[in-house]
Backbone bond lengths (Angstrom), bond angles and torsions (degrees), N, CA, C in turn:
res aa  C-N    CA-C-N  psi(-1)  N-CA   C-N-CA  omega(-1)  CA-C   N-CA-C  phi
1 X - - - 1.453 - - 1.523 109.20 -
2 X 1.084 108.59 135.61 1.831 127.33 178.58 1.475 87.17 -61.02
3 X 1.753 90.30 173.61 1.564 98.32 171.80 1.354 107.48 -102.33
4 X 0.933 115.17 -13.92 2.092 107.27 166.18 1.148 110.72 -64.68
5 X 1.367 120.74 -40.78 1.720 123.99 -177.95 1.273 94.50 -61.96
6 X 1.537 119.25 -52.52 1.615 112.32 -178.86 1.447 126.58 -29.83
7 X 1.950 99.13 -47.78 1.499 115.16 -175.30 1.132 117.60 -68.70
8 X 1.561 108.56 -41.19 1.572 122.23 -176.73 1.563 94.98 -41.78
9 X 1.411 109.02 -68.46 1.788 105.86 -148.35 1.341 89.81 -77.53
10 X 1.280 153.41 10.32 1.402 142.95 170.41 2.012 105.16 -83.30
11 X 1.607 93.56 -15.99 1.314 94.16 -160.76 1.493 122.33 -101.41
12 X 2.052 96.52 -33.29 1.217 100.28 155.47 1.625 108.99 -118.18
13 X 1.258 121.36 74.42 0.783 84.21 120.07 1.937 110.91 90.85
14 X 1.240 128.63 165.59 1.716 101.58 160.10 1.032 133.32 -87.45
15 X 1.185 92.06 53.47 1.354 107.29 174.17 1.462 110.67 -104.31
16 X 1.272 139.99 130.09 1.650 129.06 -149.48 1.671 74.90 -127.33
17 X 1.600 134.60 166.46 1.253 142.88 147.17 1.905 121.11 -91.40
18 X 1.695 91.14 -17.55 1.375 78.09 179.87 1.625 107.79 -122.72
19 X 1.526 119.39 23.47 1.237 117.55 155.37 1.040 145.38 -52.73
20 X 1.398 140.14 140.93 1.487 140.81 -139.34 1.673 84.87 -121.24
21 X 1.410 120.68 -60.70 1.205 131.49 171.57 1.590 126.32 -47.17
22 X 1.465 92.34 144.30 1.807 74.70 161.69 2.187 95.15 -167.99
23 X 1.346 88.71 158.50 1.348 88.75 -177.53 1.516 149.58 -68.74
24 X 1.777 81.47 1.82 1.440 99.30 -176.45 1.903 117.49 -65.18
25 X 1.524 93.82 -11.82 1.552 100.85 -174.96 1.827 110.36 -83.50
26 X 1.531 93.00 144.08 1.642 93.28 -176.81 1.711 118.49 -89.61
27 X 1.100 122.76 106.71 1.476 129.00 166.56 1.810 131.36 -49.18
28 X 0.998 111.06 81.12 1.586 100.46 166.01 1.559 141.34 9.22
29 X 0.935 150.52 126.37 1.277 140.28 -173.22 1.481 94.93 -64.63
30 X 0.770 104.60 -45.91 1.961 106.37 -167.60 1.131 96.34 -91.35
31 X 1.314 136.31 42.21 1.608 142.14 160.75 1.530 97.55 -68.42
32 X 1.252 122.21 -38.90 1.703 107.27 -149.79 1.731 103.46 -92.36
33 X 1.317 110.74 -18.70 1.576 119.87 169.09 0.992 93.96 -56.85
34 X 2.093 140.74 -65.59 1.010 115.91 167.13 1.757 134.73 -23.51
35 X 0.962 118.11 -76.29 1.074 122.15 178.73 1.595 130.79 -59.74
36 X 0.981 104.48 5.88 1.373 116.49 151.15 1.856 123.05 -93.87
37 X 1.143 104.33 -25.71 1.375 124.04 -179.18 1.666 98.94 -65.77
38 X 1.202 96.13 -48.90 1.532 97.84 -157.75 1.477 103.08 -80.82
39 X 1.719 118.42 -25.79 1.546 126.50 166.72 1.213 102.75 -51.33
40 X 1.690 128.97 -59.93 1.226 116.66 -179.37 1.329 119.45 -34.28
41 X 1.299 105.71 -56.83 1.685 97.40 -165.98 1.968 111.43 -66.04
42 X 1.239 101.11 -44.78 1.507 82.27 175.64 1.133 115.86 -82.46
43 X 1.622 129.68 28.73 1.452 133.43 141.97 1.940 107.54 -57.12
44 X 1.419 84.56 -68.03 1.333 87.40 -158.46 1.725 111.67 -76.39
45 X 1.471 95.86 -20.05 1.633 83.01 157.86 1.435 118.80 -39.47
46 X 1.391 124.85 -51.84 2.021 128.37 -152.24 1.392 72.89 -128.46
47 X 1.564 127.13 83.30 1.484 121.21 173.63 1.795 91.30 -80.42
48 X 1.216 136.58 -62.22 1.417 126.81 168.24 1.330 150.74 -7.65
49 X 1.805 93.68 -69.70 1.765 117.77 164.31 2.065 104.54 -71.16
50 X 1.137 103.88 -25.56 1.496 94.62 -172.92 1.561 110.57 -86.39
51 X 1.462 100.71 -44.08 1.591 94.39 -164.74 2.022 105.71 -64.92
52 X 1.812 97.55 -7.12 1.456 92.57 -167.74 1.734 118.07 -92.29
53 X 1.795 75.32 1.28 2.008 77.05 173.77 1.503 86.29 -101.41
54 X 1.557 147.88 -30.78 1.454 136.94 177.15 1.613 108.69 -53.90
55 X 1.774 112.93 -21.41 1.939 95.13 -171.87 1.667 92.48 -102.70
56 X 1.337 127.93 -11.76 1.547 134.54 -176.43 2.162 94.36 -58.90
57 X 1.614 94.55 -63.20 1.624 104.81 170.42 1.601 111.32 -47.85
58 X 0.922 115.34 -45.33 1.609 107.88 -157.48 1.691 97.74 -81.02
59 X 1.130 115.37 -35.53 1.560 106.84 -178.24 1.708 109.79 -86.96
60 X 1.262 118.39 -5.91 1.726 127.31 144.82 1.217 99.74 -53.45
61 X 1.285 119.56 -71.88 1.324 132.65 -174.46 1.493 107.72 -18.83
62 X 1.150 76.94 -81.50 1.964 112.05 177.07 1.749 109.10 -7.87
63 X 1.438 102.72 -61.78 1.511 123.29 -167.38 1.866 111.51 -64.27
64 X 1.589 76.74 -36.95 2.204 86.10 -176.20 1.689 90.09 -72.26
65 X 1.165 125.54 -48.96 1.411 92.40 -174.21 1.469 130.42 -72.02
66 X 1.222 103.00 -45.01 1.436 106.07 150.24 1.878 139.12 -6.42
67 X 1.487 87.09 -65.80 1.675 91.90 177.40 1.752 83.82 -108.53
68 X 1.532 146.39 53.52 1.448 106.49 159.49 1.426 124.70 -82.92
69 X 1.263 131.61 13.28 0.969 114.28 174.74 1.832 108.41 -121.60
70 X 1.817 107.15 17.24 1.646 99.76 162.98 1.006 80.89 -107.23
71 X 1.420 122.31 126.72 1.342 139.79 168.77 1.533 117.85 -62.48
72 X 1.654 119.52 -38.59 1.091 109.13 166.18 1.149 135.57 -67.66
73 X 1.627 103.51 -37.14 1.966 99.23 170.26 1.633 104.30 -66.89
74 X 1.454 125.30 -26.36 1.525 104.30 -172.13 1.647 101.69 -79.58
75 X 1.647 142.96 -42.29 0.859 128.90 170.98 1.689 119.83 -47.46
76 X 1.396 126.18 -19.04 1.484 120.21 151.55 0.693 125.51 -76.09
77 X 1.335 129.73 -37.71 1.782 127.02 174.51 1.642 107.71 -65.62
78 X 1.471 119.13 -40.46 1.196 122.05 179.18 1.842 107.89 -51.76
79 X 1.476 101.19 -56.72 1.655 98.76 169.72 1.277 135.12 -50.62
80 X 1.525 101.99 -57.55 1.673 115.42 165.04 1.688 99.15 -32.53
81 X 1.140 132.23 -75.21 0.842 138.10 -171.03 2.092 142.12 -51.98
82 X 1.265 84.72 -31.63 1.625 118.87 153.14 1.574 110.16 -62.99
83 X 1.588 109.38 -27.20 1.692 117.45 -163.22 1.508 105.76 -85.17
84 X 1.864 115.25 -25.80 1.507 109.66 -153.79 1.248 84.50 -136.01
85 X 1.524 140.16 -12.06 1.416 141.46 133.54 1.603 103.40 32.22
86 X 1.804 87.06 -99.89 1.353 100.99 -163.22 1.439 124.79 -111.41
87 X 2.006 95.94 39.12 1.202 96.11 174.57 1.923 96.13 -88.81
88 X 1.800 107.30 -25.10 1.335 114.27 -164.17 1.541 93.05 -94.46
89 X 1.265 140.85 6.00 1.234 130.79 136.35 1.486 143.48 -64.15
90 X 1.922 96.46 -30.18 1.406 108.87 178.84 1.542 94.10 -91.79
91 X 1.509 158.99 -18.58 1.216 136.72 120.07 1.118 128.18 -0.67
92 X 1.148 124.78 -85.70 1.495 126.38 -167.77 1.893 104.11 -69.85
93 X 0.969 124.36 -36.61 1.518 138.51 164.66 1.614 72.36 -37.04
94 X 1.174 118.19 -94.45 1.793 126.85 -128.18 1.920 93.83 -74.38
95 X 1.099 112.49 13.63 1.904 119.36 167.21 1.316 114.90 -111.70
96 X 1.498 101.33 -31.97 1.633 99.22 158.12 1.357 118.94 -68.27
97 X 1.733 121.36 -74.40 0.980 120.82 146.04 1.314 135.08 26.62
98 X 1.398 110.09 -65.27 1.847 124.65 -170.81 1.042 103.59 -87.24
99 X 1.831 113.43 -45.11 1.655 104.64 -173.17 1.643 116.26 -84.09
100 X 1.564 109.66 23.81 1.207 122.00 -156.80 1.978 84.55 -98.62
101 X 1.212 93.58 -43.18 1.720 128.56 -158.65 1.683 101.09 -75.78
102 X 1.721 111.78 -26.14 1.527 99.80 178.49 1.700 93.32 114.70
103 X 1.431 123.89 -15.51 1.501 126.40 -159.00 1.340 105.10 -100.00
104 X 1.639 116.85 160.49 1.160 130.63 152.20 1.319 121.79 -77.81
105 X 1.629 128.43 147.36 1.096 129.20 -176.32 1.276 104.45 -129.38
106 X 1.635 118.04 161.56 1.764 112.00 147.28 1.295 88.89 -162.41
107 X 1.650 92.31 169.82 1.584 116.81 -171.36 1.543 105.13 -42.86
108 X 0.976 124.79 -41.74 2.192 105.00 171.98 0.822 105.68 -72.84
109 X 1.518 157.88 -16.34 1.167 168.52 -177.46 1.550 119.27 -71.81
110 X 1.525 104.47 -61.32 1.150 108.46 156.65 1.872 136.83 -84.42
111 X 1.256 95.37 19.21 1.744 125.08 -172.86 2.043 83.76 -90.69
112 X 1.188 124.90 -62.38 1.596 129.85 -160.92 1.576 94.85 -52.81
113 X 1.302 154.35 -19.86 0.921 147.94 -162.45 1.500 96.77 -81.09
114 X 1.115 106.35 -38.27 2.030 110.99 -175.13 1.899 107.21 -55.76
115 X 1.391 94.33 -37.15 1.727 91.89 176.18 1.229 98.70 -83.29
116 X 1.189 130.09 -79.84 1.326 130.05 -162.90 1.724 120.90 -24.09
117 X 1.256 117.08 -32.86 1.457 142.92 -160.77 2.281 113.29 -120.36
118 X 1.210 81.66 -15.58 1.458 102.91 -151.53 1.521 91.39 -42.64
119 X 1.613 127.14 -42.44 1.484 113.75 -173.80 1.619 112.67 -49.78
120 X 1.611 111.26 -56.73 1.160 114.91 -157.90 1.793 125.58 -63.22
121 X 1.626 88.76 -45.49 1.314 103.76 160.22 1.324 133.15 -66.89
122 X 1.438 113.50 -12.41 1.545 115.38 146.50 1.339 124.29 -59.15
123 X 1.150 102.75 -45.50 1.345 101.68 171.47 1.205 154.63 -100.16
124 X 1.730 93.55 0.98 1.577 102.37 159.38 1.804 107.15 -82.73
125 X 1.351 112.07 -2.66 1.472 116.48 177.68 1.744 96.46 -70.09
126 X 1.364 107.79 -75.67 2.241 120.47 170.66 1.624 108.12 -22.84
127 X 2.025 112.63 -36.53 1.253 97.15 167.12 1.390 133.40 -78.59
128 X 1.463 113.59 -26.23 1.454 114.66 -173.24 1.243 97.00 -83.09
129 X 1.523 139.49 -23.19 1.507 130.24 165.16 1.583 110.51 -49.27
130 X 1.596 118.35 -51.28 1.308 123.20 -162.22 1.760 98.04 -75.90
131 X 1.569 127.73 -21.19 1.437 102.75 170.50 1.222 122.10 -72.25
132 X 1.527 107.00 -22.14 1.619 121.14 -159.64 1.643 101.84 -82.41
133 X 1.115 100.28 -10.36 1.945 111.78 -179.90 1.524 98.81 -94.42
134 X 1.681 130.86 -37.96 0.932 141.89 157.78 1.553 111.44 -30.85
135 X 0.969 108.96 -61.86 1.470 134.04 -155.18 1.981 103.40 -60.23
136 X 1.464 81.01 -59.25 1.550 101.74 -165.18 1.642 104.13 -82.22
137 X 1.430 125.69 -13.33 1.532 122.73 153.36 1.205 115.64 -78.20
138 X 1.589 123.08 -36.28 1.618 101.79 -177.92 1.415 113.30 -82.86
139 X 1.752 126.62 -12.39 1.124 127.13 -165.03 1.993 100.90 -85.61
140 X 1.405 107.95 -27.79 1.527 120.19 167.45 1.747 110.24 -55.05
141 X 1.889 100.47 -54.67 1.342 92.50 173.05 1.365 155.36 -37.16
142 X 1.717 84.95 -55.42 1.688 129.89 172.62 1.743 106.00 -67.15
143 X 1.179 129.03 -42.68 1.512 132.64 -179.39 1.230 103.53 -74.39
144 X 1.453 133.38 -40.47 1.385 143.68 163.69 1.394 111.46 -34.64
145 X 1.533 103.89 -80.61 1.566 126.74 176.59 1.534 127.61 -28.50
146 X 1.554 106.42 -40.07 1.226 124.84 -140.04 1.160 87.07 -111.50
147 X 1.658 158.99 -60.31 1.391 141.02 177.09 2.033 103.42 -134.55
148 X 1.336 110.45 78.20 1.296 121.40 169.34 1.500 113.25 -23.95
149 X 1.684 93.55 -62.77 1.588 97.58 178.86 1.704 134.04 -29.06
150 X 1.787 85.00 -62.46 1.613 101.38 -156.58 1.656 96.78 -101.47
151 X 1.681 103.84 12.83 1.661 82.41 168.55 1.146 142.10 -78.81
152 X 1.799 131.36 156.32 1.784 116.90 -138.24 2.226 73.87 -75.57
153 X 1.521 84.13 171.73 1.720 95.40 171.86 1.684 93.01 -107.61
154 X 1.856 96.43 163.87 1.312 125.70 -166.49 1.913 109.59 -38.02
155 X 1.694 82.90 -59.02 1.553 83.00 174.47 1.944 134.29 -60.76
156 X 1.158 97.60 -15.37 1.516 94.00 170.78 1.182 112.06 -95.26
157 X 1.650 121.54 -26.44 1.385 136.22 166.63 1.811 121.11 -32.30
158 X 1.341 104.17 -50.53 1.389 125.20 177.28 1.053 102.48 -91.18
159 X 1.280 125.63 -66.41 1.685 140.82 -153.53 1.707 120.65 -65.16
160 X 2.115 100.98 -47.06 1.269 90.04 -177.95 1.425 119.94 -114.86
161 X 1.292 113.43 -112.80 1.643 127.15 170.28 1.374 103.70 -100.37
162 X 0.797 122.61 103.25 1.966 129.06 -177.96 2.032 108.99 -56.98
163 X 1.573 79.70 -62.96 1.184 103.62 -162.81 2.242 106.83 -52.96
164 X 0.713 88.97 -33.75 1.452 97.82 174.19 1.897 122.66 -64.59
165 X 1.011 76.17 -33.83 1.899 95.10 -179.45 1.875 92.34 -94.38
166 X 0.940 139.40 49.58 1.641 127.45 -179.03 1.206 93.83 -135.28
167 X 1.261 115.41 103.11 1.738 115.08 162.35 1.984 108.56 -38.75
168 X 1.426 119.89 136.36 1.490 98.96 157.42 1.472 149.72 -39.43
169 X 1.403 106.89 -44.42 1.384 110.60 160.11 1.641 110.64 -32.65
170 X 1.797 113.02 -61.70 1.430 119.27 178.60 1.293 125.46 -53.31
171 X 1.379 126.36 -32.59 1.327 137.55 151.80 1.233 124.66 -52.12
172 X 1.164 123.38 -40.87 1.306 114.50 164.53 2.011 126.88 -75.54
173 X 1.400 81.24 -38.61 1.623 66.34 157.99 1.107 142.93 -87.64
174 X 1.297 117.63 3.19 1.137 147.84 148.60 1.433 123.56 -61.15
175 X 1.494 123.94 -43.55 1.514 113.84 178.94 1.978 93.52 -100.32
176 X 1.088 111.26 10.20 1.563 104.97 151.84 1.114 148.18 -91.76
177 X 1.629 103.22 -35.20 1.277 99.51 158.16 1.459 126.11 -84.86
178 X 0.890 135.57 -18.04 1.688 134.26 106.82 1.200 124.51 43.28
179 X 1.237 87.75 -108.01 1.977 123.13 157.12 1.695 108.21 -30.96
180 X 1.238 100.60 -47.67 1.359 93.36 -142.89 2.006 95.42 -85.10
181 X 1.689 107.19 -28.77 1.288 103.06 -178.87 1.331 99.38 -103.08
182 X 1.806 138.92 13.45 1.499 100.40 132.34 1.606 112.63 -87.50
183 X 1.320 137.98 -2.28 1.287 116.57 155.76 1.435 116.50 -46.05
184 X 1.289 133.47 -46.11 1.703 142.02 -175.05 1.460 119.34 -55.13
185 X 1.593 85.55 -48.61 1.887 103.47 -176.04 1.371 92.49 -67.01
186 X 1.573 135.72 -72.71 1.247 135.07 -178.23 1.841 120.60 -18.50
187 X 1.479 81.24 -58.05 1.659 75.20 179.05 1.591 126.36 -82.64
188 X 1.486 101.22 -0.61 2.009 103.53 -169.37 1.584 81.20 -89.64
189 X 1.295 127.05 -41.55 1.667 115.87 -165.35 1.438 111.45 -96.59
190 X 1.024 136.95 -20.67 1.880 137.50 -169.72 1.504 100.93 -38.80
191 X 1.467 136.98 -33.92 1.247 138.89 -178.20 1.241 120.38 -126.35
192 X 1.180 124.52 -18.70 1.516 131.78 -174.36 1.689 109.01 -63.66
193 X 0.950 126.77 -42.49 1.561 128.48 -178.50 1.644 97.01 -50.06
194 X 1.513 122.92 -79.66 1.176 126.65 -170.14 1.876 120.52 -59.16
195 X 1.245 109.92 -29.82 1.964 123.36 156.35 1.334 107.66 -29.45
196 X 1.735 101.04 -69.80 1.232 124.52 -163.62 1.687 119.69 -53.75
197 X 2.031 96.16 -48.02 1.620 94.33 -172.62 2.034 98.09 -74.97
198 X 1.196 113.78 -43.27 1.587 119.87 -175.81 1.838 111.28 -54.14
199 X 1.032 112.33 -62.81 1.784 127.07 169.78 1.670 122.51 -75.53
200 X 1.453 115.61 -16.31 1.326 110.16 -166.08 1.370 132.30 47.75
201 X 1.656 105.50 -1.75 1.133 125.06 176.03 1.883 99.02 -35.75
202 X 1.672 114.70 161.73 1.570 117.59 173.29 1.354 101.96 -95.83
203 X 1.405 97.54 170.08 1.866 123.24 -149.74 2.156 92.03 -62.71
204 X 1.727 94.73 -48.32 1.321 88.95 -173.20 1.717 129.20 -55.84
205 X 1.468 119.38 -33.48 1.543 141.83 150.26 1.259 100.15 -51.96
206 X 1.164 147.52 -102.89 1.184 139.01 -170.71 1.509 120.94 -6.86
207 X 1.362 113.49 -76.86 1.101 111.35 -175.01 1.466 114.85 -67.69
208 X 1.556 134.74 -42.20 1.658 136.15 154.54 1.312 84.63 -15.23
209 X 1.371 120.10 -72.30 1.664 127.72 -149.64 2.185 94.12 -36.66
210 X 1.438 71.05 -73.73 1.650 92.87 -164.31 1.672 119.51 -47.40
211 X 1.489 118.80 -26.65 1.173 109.51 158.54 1.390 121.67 -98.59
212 X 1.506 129.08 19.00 1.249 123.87 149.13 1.675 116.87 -74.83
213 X 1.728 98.36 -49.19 2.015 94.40 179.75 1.421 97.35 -62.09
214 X 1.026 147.74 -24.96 1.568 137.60 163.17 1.289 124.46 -26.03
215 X 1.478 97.81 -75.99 1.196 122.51 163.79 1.231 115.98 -44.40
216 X 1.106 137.72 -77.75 1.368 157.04 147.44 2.056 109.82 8.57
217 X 1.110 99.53 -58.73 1.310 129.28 -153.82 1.557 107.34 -107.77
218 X 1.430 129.89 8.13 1.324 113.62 -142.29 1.587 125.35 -80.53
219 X 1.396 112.44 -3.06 1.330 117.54 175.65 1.247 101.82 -64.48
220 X 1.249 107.59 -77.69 1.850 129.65 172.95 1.750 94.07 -25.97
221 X 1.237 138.49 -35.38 1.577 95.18 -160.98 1.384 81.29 -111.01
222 X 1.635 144.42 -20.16 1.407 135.52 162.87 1.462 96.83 -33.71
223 X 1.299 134.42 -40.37 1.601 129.25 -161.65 1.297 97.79 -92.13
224 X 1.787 140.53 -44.26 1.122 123.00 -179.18 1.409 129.21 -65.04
225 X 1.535 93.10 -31.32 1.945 109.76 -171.59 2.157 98.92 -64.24
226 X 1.659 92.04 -33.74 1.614 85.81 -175.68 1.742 106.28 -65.15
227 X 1.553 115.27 -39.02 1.479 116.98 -147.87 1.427 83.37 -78.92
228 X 1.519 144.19 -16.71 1.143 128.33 -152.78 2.172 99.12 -112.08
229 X 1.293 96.55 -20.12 1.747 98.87 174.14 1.640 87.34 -62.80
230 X 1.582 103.80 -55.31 1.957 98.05 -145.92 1.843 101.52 -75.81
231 X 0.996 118.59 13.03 1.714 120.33 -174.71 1.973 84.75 -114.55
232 X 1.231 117.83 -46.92 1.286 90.56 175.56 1.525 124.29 -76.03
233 X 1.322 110.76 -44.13 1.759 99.21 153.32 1.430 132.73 -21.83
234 X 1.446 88.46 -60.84 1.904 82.06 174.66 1.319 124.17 -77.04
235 X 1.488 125.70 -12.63 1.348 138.88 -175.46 2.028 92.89 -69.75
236 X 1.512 115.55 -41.07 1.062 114.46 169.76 1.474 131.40 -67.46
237 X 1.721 111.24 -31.55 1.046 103.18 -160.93 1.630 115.64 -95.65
238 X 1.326 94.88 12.74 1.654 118.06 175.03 1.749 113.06 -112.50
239 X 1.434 109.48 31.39 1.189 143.25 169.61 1.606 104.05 57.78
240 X 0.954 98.63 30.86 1.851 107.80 175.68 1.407 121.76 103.88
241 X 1.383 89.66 -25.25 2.629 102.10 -166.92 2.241 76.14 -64.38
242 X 1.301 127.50 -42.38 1.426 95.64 171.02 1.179 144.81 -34.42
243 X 1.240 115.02 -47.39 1.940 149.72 -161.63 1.949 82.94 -68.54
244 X 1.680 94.05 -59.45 1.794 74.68 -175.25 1.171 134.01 -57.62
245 X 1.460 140.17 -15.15 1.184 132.84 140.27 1.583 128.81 -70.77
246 X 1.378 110.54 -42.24 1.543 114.04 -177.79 1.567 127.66 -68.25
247 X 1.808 103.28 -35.68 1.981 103.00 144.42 1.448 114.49 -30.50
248 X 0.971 108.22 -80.67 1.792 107.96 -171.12 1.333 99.19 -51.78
249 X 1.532 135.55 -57.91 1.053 99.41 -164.20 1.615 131.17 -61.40
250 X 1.584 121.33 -24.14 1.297 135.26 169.51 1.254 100.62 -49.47
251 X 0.953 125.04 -82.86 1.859 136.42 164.56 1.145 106.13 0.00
252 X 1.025 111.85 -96.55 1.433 142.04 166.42 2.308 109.42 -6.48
253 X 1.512 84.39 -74.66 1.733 103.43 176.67 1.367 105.77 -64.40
254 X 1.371 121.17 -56.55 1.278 114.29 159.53 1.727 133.19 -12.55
255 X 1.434 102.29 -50.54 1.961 106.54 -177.88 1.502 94.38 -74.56
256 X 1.597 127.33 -40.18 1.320 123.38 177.22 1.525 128.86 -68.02
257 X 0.902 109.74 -16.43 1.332 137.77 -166.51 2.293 85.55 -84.92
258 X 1.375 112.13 -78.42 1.545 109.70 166.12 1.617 120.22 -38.61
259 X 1.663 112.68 -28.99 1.457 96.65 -161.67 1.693 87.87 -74.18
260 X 1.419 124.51 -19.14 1.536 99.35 -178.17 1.803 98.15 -107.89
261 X 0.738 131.20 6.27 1.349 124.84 138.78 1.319 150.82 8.25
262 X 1.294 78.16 -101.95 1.593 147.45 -151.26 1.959 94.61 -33.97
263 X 1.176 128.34 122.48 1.043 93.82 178.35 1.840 108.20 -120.20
């Protein structure tokens, strides 16, 4: 892509000038099985560069379980992790990507995408920090609100096991609002990683982008958002050595997942 085309889609918008695609087309329920199918293969195309962003995740991983119940080291690891997210997403994006293109890739290969992109994806990283701050002020609010009395104090808040001191009532509003802002996150990022490295489009377009095909699309990603909770579940419940293959594959399905997209 030229750099006027660059400007164009910075300017309107998702609106691309030299898109082939467009969203007016209806996707299958079983669209996203596709796109996992097809992740597989450009898994095992770059079985190397991929499986090495799947053990990079799993030993992230590693750390959240580790501290989950000091809330403060897991709210850093949780961030840390929000931080390099979708730099090892736009990786595997830029390995799909190539073999999308006819090209060979490998892990330095798909490393150049971090410069090339490096503003935007910085800063769609500053955004998923600022929901996750979102998150954890209204869920303070709501735990506040909801039983003054029996709420845990500051020092066990940080210090101990939170979750243990939470009346149920608090738990539930707690794994609701939750719910409800990774429903949000889900839909601002499902496409924005791969937009970003292909269009260079900025973090704020991107994601607009990504919760319009949401919208747009919403059966289809009700079915992906499920296939992608229950693949990370199990990536967990196999004490993480899952995640190292099943990262890439998200990754991976993910760029396929945009090529029908794409808007």
């Amino acid at each position: 892509m030229n750099l006027t085309a660059c400007k164009r889609s910075k300017v309107h918008g998702c609106h691309h000038p030299h898109s082939t695609h467009r969203n007016s087309h209806r996707l299958p329920l079983w669209q996203p099985c596709i796109w996992l199918r097809d992740g597989w293969r450009d898994l095992w195309s770059h079985p190397g560069a991929s499986l090495a962003y799947g053990a990079l995740v799993a030993v992230l991983g590693g750390i959240l379980l580790a501290y989950q119940r000091h809330p403060l080291f897991l709210a850093t690891a949780t961030l840390g992790f929000l931080l390099v997210g979708p730099a090892f997403a736009a990786g595997l994006c830029e390995l799909s990507r190539w073999r999308a293109l006819g090209r060979q890739a490998n892990f330095g290969i798909s490393l150049q995408v971090l410069r090339r992109c490096r503003e935007p994806l910085r800063r769609f990283a500053f955004m998923l920090l600022a929901l996750a701050a979102l998150w954890f002020a209204i869920s303070l609010a709501a735990l506040s609100w909801a039983e003054v009395d029996i709420a845990p104090t500051l020092a066990s808040t940080v210090w101990g096991d939170v979750l243990r001191q939470l009346s149920p009532v608090q738990l539930l509003i707690y794994a609701g609002i939750a719910l409800v802002t990774a429903i949000g996150g889900f839909a601002l990022t499902v496409i924005s990683v791969p937009l970003i490295i292909e269009r260079e489009v900025n973090a704020t377009t991107a994601m607009r982008c990504s919760a319009t095909v949401t919208w747009q699309h919403l059966p289809v990603m009700l079915v992906w958002a499920s296939l992608v909770c229950v693949l990370v579940l199990v990536g967990f419940a196999t004490w993480l050595l899952g995640l190292i293959v099943i990262f890439p594959l998200l990754g991976h399905a993910t760029w396929r997942a945009y090529e029908d997209l794409r808007p």
